[in-house]
C-alpha positions as a printed Julia matrix, in Angstrom:
271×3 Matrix{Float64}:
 -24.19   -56.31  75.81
 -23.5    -59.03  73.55
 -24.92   -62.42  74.39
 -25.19   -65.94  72.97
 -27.97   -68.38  74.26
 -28.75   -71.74  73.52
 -31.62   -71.02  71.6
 -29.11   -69.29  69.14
 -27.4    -72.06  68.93
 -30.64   -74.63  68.1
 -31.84   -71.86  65.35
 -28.4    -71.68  63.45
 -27.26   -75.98  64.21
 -30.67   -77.94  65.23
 -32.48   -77.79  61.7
 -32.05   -81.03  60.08
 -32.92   -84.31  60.87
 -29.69   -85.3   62.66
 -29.55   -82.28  64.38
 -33.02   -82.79  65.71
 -32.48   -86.07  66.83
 -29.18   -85.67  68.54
 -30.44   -82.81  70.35
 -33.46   -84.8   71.24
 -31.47   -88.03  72.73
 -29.61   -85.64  74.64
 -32.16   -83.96  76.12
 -33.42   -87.54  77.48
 -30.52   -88.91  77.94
 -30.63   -89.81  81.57
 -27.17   -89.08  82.55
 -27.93   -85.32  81.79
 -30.82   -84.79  83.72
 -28.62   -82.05  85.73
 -26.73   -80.98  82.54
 -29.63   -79.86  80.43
 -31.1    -77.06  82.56
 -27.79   -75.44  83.43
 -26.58   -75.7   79.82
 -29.89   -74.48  78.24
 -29.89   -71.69  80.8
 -26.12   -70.46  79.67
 -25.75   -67.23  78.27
 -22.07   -66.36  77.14
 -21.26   -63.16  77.95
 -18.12   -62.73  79.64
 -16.25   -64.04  76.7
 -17.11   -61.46  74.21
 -15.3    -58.7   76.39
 -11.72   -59.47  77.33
  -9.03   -58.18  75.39
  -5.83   -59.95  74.3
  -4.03   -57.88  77.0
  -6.47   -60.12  79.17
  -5.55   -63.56  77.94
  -1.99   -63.24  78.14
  -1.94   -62.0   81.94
  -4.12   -64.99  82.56
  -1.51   -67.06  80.81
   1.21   -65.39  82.62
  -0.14   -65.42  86.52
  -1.7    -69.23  86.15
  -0.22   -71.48  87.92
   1.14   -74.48  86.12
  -2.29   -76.74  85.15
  -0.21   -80.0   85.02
   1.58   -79.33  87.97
   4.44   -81.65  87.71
   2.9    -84.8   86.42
   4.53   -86.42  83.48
   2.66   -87.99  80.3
   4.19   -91.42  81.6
   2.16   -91.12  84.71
  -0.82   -89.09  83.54
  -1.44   -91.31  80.52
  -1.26   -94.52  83.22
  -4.61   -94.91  84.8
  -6.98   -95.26  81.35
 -10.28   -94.83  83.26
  -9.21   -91.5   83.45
  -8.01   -90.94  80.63
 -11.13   -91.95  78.73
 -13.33   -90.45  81.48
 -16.38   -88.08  80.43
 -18.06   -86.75  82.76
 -21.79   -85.69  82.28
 -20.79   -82.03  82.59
 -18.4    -81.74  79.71
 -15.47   -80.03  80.54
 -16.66   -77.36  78.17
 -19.49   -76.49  80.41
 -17.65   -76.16  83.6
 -14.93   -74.02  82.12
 -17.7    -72.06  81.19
 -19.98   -71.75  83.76
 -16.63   -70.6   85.75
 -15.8    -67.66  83.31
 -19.25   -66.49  84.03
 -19.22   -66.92  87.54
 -15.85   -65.29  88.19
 -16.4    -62.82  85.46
 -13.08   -63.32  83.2
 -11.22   -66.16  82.0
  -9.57   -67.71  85.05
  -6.0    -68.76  86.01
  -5.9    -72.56  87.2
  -5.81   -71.8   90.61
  -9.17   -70.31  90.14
 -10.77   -72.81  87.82
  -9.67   -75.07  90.86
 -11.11   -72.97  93.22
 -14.43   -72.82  91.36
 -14.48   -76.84  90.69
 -14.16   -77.87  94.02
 -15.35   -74.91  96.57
 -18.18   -73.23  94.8
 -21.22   -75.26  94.61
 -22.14   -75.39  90.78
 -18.36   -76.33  90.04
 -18.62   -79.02  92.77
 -21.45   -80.25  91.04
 -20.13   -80.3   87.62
 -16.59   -81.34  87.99
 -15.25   -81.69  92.08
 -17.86   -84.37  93.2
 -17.87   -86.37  89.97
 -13.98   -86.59  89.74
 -13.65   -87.26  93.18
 -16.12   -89.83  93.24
 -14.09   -91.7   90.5
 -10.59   -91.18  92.16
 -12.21   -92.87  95.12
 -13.92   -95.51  93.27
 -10.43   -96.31  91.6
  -8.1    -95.99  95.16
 -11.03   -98.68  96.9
 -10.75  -101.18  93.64
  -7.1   -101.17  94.74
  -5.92  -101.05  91.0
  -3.76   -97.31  91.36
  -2.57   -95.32  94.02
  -5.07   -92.29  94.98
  -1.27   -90.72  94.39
  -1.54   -92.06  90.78
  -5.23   -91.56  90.7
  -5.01   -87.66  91.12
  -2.1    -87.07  89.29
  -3.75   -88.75  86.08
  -6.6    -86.69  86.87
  -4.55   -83.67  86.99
  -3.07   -84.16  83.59
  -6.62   -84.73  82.34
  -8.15   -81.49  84.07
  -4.79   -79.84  83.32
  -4.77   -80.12  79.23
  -8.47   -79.79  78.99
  -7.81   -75.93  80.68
  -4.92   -75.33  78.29
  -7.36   -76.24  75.42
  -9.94   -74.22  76.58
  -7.56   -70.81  77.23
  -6.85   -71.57  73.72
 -10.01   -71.42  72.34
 -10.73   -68.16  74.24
  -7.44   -66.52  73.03
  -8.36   -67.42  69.33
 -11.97   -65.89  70.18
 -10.75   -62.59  71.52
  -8.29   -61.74  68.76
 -10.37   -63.51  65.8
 -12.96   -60.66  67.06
 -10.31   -57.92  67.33
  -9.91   -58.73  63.76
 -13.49   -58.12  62.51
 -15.21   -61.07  62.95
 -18.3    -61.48  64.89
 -17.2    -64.87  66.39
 -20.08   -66.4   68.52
 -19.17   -69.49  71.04
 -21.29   -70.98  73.6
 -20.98   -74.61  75.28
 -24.14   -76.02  73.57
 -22.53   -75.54  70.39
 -19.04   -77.16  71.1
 -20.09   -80.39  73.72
 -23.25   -81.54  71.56
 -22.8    -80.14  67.73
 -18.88   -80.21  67.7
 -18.91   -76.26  66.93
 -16.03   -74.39  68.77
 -17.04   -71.2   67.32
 -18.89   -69.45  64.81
 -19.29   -66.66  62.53
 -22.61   -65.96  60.38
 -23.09   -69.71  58.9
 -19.08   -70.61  58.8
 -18.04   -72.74  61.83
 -14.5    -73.31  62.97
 -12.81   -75.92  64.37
  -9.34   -75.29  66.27
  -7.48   -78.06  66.05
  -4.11   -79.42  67.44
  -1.76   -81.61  65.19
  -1.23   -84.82  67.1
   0.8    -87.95  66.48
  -2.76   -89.93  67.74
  -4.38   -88.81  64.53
  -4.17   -87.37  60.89
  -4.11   -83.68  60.31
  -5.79   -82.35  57.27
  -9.29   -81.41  55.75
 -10.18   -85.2   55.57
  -9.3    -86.43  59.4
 -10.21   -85.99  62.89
 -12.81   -83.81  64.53
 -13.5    -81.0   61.1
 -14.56   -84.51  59.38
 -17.29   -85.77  61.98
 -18.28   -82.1   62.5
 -19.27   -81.6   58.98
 -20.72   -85.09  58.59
 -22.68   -84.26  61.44
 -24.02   -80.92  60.3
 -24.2    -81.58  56.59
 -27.88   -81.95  56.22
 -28.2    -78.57  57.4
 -30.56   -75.88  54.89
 -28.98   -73.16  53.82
 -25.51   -75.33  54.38
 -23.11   -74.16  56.68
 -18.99   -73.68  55.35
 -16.93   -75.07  57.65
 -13.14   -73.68  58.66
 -10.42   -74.68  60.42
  -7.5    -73.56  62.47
  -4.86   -76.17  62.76
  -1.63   -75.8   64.96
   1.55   -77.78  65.81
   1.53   -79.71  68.88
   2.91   -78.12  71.52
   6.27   -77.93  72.01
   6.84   -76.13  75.58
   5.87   -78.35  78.67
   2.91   -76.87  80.66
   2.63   -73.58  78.65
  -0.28   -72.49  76.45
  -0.17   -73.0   73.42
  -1.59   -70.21  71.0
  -1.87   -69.75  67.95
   0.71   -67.32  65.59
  -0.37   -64.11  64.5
   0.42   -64.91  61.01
  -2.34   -67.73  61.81
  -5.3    -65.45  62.88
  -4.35   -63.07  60.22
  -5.16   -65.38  57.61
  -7.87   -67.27  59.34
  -9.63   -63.89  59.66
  -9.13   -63.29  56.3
  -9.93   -66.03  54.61
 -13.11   -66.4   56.75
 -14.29   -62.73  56.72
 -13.97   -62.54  52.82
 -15.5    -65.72  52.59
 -18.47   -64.57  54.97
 -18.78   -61.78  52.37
 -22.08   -62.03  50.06
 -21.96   -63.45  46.98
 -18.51   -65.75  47.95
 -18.29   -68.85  48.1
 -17.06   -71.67  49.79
């Protein structure tokens, strides 16, 4: 069966000195005291075995993640928008794939978050706690309050389902794509292949697209001390145009991701 663990992770990204010491201050970081043990204990797993046949039922038989909030109203309560909790969303989704076994519809990704006791832990309690916290200040409805945390729980799933779906057929296509949620919450990694990582980005009128803007620059400033040096990749797509459907990526964009990236991976090419 193949695995990634977070000591894969630390051997490929923690080897320079900014590595070191972010992985450091987050290990001490007192607001991850529950974080680090569950995230150092993760092994992905699950991921590496669905199929594209997969992915799209899950896309078909979810229910829809933003229910029927609007950007007006989930964009409206800024404390939730800009909310983080310690658990990054990347490690409950997950710690639910692995749990349940597959990537999961909404419905179960809700079912996990709030019933099951490491979801409640990781995402239920904590974004309860702050829709109750809001509701008492007397600043926003707990009507408003949980519909701007449904928009933020909502488009964090579609992102993730994206990720996966760019996973499973990147792989189908030869590459030996590793992901795990050390990677993508603390070094900015959403996926790797040999010493190339990728970044899957979204074009959005909030920032610029191209080689020189958004996350690909921060993730590169971030790991550029690393020995050998890592290449770094990116697939970028058009914002979404469909309300409350996932958004994947084209064939025609995997085909010449893979390419480019597997002949790039190739000895002897370069970056």
């Amino acid at each position: 069966m193949i695995e990634t663990s977070a000591e894969d992770v630390l051997e490929l990204f923690c080897t320079s000195v900014a590595t070191r010491q972010r992985f450091e201050a987050w290990k001490t970081d007192p607001r991850r005291v529950e974080v680090v043990p569950v995230v150092m204990a993760h092994r992905t797993r699950v991921l590496y075995g669905l199929t594209e046949s997969d992915v799209r039922r899950i896309c078909r038989e979810t229910e829809h993640a933003l229910g029927d909030v609007r950007r007006q109203v989930g964009e409206s309560v800024p404390e939730i928008v800009d909310w983080h909790p310690n658990f990054a969303f990347t490690h409950t989704f997950h710690a639910c794939v692995e749990h349940i076994g597959t990537a999961p519809t909404y419905q179960q990704f809700r079912k996990f978050a709030l019933d099951e006791q490491t979801g409640r832990r990781m995402l239920g309690d904590p974004s309860r706690r702050i829709i109750r916290r809001l509701v008492e200040s007397g600043r926003y409805s707990e009507r408003r309050a949980r519909a701007a945390m449904r928009w933020r729980i909502g488009n964090a799933y579609y992102g993730f389902l994206r990720e996966v779906y760019t996973l499973v057929q990147l792989r189908s296509r030869g590459m030996d794509l590793r992901v795990h949620p050390l990677a993508d919450a603390l070094f900015r990694v959403d996926a790797w292949a040999g010493r190339r990582a990728l970044s899957l980005r979204v074009g959005n009128s909030k920032f610029r697209k191209g080689l020189n803007a958004g996350r690909k620059t921060r993730t590169e400033e971030l790991l550029s001390g690393i020995l050998p040096p890592l290449h770094f990749d990116s697939i970028e797509l058009e914002a979404a145009t469909r309300f409350g459907e996932v958004h994947l990526p084209s064939a025609a964009h995997l085909d010449r991701a893979a390419a480019r990236i597997i002949g790039l991976n190739r000895p002897g090419a370069s970056s």
